[in-house]
N, C-alpha and C positions, 0 to 999 in steps of 0.2 A: 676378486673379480666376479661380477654377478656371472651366473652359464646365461647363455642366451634365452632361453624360457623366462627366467628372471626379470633379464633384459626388457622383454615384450613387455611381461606384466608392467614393468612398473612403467615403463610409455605411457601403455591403454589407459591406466590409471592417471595419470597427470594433468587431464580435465575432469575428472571427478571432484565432486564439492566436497570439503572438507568437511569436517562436524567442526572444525572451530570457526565455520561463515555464520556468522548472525542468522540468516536465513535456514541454515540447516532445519529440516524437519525429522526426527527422529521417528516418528509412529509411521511416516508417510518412506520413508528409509527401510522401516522393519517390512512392509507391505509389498516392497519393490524386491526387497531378496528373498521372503515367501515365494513372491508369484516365479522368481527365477529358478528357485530352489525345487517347488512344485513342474516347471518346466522340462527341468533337467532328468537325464538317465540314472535309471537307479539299477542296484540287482534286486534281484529275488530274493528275499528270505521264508524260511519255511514256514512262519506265523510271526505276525504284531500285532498287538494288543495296546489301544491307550487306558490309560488306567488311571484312577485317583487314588493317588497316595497320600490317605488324612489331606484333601485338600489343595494336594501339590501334584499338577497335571504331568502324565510321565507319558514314555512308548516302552512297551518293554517287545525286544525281538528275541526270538527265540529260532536258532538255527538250525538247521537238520545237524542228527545226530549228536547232538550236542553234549558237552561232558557236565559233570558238576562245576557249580562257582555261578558269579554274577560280576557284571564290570558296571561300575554306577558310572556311567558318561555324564561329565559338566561341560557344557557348550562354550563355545569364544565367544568374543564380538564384543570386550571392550566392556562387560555385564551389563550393557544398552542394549546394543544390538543381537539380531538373528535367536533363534527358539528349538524348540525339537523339529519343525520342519525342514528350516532349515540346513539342519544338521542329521536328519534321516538319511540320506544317500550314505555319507559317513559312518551313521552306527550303524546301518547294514553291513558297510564292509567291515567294520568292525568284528559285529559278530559272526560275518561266514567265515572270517579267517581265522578268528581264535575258537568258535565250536564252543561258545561259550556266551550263554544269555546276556541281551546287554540290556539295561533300564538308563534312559536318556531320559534326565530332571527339566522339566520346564520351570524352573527357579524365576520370581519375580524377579524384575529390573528395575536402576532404576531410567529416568529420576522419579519416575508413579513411586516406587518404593526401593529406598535408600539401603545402605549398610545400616544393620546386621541379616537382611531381611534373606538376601540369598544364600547365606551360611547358614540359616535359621531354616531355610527350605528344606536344605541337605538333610539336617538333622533329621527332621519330620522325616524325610523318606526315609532315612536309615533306621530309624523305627518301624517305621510300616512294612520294612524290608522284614527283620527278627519277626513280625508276628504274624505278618502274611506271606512272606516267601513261602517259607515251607510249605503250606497248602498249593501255592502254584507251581512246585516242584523245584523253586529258587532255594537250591541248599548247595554245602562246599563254598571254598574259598569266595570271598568278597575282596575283588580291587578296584580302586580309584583313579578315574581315567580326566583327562580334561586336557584343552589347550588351554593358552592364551589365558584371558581371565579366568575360564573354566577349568585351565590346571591351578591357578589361586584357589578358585574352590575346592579343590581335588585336594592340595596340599592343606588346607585348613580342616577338611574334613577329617581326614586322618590324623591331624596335631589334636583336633577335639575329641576324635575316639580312637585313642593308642590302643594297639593290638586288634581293630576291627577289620583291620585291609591284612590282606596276605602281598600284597605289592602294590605301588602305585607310580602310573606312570604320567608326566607331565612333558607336554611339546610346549615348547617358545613358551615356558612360564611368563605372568604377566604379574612381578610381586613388587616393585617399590618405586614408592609415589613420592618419593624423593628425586629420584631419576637422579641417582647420584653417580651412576655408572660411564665411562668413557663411551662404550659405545652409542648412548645417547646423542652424541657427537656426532661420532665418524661413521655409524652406518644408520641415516635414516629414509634408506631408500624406501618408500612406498608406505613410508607408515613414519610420521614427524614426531620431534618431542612433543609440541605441541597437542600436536591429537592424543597421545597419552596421557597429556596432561587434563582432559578435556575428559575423558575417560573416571577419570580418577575423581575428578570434581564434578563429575555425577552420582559418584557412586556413596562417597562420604556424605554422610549426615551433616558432617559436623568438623571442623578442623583435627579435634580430636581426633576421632575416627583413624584419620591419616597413621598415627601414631601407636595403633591397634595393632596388637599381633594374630586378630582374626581379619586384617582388612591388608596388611602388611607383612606378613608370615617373616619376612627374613629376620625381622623382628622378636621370633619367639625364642624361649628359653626350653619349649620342648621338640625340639628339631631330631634331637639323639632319641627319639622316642619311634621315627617311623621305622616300616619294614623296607625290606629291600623297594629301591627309587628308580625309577631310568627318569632322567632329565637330559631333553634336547634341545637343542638350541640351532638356528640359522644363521649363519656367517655373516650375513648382510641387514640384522635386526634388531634395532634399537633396545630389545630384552635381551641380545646375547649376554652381556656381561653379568646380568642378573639373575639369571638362569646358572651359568657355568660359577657364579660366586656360591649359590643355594648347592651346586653340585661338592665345589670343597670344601663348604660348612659341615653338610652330610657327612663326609670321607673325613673326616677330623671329628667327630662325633661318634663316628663308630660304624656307622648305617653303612649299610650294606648296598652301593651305589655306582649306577652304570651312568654314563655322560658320553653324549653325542654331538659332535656340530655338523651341521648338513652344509659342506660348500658351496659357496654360489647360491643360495637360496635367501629368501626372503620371508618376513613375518606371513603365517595365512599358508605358507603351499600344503600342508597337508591334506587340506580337504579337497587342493583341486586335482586330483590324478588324470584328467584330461589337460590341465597343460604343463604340472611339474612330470618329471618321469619318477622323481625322486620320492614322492608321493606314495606311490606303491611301498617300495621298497622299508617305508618308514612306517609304514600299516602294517608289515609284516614283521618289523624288529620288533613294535611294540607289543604285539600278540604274541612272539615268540617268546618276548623275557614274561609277560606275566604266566604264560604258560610253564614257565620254568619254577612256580612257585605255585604247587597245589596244595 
């Protein structure tokens, strides 16, 4: 059963244009959730900084009092939509609640720029992280944060550089373009197979592509390679079943793995803490398990 917040959402939504209408305009799309996003309430954090990492546009926040570590934040939206604007309200609370610097990737999209190109982003900054952190005072544990497509990056980065994450946490993972899961089915309230599928044949270059276990993770043969995982999932979200599959791949692999399903909620509520309540509460699970691993 959706809760009632749920509920609303997915109404309000149900004249909204799809991205699978012909007419859909994707840059004219990204410019309407900037200007929202920009709109919108934020907190305070003690300093941010945009910065070029070799090339790859970031925010890095930096919160009062903060301990050692770094949380490299990968954004949602499907790796079309939405940017570190966007997503700034987010990694602010991010980092006042975990007391812990965050760096939010502005990773290319596509379809301007296809698979490998935002896994490739990653990399560069996690380079740029090893040889510039230190001078900015970015030292101590490094974890891997992301929703939605952004936990695909999240989880790919760490499959490409084992032992570089001290934990990583992934909400409503966004990992197989097979959509071979039942709840593809049965829960596609507010977010359709279609649109995922839509999603995914943007992002691939190439058929291949598909078939990548950097574009495709559930895919890889080094899964037993990451650190301790929290993967969450929404009851009501066409990726639960793909999320909580990645969760007992992990737990049968050896990893060291915590799994959530948030009832009654749908794809997307994390970032809205004005109208999930549930929102909060899941900003503070996730900051508390990577805290749990210094």
């Amino acid at each position: 059963m959706l809760f009632p917040e749920a509920q609303r959402a997915v109404t309000e939504a149900r004249d909204a244009q799809s991205v699978t209408d012909p007419a859909f305009d994707h840059v004219a799309e990204r410019a309407r959730d900037r200007a929202a996003a920009l709109a919108a309430p934020r907190e305070d954090v003690a300093e941010f900084h945009d910065v070029d990492a070799d090339g790859v546009a970031c925010r890095l926040y930096l919160p009062a009092e903060r301990r050692p570590g770094v949380i490299v934040h990968l954004h949602g939206g499907g790796f079309v939509l939405n940017d570190i604007e966007v997503h700034d309200p987010a990694a602010r609370r991010l980092g006042n609640r975990s007391g812990v610097a965050v760096l939010s990737v502005d990773y290319r999209r596509p379809p301007e720029h296809r698979f490998p190109a935002a896994p490739d982003d990653v990399d560069t900054v996690l380079g740029w992280l090893d040889r510039e952190g230190p001078a900015r005072g970015l030292v101590g544990p490094a974890y891997a944060h992301g929703d939605s497509a952004g936990a695909n990056l999240a989880l790919v980065a760490a499959l490409r550089h084992p032992g570089r994450f001290a934990a990583v946490a992934l909400i409503y993972p966004f990992l197989d373009p097979s959509q071979s899961f039942d709840s593809y089915a049965s829960e596609a309230e507010g977010f359709a197979a279609g649109e995922a599928a839509w999603y995914w044949q943007q992002y691939a270059g190439s058929p291949a592509d598909l078939e990548d276990p950097d574009l495709a993770p559930l895919r890889s043969d080094r899964l037993g390679t990451l650190p301790p995982t929290l993967v969450v999932t929404a009851e009501h979200d066409p990726l639960r079943d793909e999320g909580e599959h990645l969760a007992r791949r992990l737990a049968q692999e050896g990893v060291t793995v915590t799994a959530t399903r948030y009832l009654g909620q749908v794809h997307g509520f994390w970032r809205h803490p004005g109208v999930f309540p549930s929102a909060d509460p899941l900003m503070v699970q996730v900051t508390g398990f990577l805290g749990l691993h210094r």
